[in-house]
MISE-876438 format. One line per field, with one value per residue (C-alpha): residue number from 1; residue in one letter; chain; x, y, z. Coordinates in pm, whole numbers. Each point is the difference from the previous one (the first is absolute). Example, Ala and Ser with C-alpha at 12.3 -4.5 7.8 and 13.67 -1.06 7.14 Angstrom:
! residues 2
i = (1;2)
aa = (A;S)
ch = (A;A)
px = (1230;137)
py = (-450;344)
pz = (780;-66)
END
This chain:
! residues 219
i = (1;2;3;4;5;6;7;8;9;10;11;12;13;14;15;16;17;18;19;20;21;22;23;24;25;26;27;28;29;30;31;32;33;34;35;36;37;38;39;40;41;42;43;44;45;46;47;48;49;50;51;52;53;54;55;56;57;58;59;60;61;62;63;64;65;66;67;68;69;70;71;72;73;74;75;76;77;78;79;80;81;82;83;84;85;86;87;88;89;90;91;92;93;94;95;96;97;98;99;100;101;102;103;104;105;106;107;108;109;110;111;112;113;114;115;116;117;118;119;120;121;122;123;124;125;126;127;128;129;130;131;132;133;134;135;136;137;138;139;140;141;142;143;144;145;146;147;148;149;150;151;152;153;154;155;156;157;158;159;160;161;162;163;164;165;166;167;168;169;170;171;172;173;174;175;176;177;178;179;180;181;182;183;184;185;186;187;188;189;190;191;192;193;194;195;196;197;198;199;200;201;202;203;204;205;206;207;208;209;210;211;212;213;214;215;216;217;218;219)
aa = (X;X;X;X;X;X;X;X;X;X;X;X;X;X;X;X;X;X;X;X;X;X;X;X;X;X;X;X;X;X;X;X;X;X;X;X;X;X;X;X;X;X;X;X;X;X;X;X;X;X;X;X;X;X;X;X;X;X;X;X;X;X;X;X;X;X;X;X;X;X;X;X;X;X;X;X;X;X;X;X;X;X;X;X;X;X;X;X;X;X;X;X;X;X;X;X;X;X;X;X;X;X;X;X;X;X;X;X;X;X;X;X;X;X;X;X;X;X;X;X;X;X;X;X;X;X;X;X;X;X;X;X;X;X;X;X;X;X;X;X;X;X;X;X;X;X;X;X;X;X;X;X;X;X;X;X;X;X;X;X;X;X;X;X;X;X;X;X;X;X;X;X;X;X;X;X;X;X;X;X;X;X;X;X;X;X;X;X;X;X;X;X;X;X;X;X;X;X;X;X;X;X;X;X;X;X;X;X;X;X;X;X;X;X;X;X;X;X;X)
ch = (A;A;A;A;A;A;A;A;A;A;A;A;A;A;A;A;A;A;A;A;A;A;A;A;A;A;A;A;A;A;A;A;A;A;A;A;A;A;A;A;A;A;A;A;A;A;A;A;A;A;A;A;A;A;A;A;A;A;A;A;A;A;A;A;A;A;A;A;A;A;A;A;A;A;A;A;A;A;A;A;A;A;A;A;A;A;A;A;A;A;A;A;A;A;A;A;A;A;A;A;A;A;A;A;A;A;A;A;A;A;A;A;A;A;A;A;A;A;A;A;A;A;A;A;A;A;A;A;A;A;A;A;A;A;A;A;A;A;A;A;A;A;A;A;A;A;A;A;A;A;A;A;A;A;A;A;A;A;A;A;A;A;A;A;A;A;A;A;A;A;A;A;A;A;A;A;A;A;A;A;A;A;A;A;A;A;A;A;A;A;A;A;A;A;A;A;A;A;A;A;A;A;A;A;A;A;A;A;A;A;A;A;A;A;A;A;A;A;A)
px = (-1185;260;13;15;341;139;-136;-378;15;35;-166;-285;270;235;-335;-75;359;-45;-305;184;72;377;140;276;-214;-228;253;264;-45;-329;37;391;-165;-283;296;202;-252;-309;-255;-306;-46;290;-10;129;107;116;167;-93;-218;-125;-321;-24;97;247;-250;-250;226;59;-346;-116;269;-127;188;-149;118;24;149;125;135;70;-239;-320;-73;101;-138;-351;62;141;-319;-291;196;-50;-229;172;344;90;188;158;135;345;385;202;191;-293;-299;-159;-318;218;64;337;124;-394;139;135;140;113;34;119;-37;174;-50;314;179;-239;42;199;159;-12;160;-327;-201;122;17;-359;-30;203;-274;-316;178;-68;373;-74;-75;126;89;-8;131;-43;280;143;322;184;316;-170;-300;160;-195;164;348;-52;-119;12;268;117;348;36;312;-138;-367;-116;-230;103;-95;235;31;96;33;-136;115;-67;-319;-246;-327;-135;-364;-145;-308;-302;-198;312;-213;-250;-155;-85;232;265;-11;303;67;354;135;308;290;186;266;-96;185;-168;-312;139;192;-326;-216;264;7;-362;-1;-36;218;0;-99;-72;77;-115;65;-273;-8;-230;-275)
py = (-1975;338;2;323;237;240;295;-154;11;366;81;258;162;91;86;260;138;50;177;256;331;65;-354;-103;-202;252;382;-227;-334;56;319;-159;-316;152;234;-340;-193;218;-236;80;-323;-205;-338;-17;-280;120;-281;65;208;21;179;146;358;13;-228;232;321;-194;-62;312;142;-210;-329;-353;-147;-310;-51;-308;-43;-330;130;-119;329;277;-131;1;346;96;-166;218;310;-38;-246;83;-131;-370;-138;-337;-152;-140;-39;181;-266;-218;249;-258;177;242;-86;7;324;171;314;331;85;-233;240;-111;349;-40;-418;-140;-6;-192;-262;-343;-171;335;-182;-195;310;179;-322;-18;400;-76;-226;200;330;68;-18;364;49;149;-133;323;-63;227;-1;148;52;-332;267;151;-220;-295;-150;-23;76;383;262;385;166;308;169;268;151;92;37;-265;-251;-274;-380;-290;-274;-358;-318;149;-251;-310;-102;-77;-69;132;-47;388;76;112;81;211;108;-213;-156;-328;-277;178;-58;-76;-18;-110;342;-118;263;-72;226;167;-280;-239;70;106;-358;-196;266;-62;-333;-14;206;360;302;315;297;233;86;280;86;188;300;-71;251)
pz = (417;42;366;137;12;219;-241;52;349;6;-336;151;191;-317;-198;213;-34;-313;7;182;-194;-113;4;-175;-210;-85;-34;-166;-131;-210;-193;-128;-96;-212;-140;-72;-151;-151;68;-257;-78;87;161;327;305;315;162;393;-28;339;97;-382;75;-326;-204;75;-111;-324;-87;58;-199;-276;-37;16;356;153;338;174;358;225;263;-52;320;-206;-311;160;86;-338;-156;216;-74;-375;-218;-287;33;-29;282;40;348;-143;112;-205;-146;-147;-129;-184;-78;-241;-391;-138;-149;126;184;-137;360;259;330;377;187;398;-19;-117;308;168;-254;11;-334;-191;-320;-43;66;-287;-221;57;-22;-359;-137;58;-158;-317;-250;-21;364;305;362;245;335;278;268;322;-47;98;52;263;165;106;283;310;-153;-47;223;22;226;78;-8;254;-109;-342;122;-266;-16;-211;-96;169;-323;111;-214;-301;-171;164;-44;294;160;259;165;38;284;-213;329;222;322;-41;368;-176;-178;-252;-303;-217;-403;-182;-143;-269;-50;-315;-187;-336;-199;229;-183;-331;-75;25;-177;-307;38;-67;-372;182;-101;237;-236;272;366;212;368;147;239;311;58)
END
């Protein structure tokens, strides 16, 4: 049995984030990924997937979806928010409900840093592409975002605000409140910073090439 995970515990609570108007997820995220990946009729696994909002921008946009999560929570969610999507509750690193080589797009939108053993996540994410396929990874910025080791400061003299960097290259865990001013028990989930060739040496070592990067501008 999956026990339950520091995402499930909070699952209704970051569902009805995202049904707030002019998230990230929605003004940014979703219209570059249906620009990326023009999904009439392309088979597609997000790998933690959450609630389903992105699954649910894909389908709609015409692409067959499946999505798969560890938490059993937000895959009950994702499932009474739309029939017509296939969801699996999986780890990342063993999906064994998925074929080899079945998926035209292998996508992990805002999930990877919360992931352990990211070399066997994208072996596994290598076997379920198809040879023609594509692994999309969405990303903050490990430059920028590194938890507890960055922070925005101000200089006086100058009258600038600017963003502190520490350790940016050391890699690190660090256990991040989901709940912050919450009266009841917080709640904590492992966030993992790692450098750009942090994640780039295991992605090669498991048969991907990086065709394309973008940085996008927040809304």
């Amino acid at each position: 049995m999956t026990k339950n995970t520091s995402w499930g515990t909070v699952a209704g609570q970051y569902s009805e984030h995202l049904k707030k108007e002019n998230t990230y997820h929605e003004s940014v995220i979703a219209s570059q990924l249906v620009r990326l990946i023009k999904p009439v009729g392309k088979s597609i696994l997000e790998v933690g997937c959450g609630e389903g909002f992105i699954t649910r921008v894909l389908h709609d946009a015409g692409a067959i979806v499946t999505g798969a999560d560890i938490s059993p929570e937000l895959i009950s969610l994702a499932r009474k928010q739309s029939k017509e999507i296939h969801y699996e509750v999986a780890p990342a690193q063993k999906m064994t409900f998925a074929q080899n080589e079945s998926f035209d797009v292998v996508l992990i939108v805002l999930a990877l840093q919360n992931m352990d053993s990211i070399d066997a996540v994208f072996t596994e994410c290598r076997r379920i592409v198809k040879q023609s396929g594509r692994l999309i990874l969405v990303l903050n910025h490990p430059m920028f975002r590194i938890p507890k080791h960055s922070s925005w400061e101000y200089d006086g003299k100058n009258a600038q605000q600017y963003r502190r960097i520490d350790q940016y290259l050391t890699q690190s865990r660090e256990d991040i409140v989901m709940n912050p001013g919450s009266k009841g028990k917080l709640i904590t989930t492992p966030s993992f910073h790692r450098s750009l060739q942090d994640i780039v040496k295991p992605l090669s070592k498991a048969g991907f090439a990086i065709t394309n990067l973008e940085e996008w501008i927040s809304h």
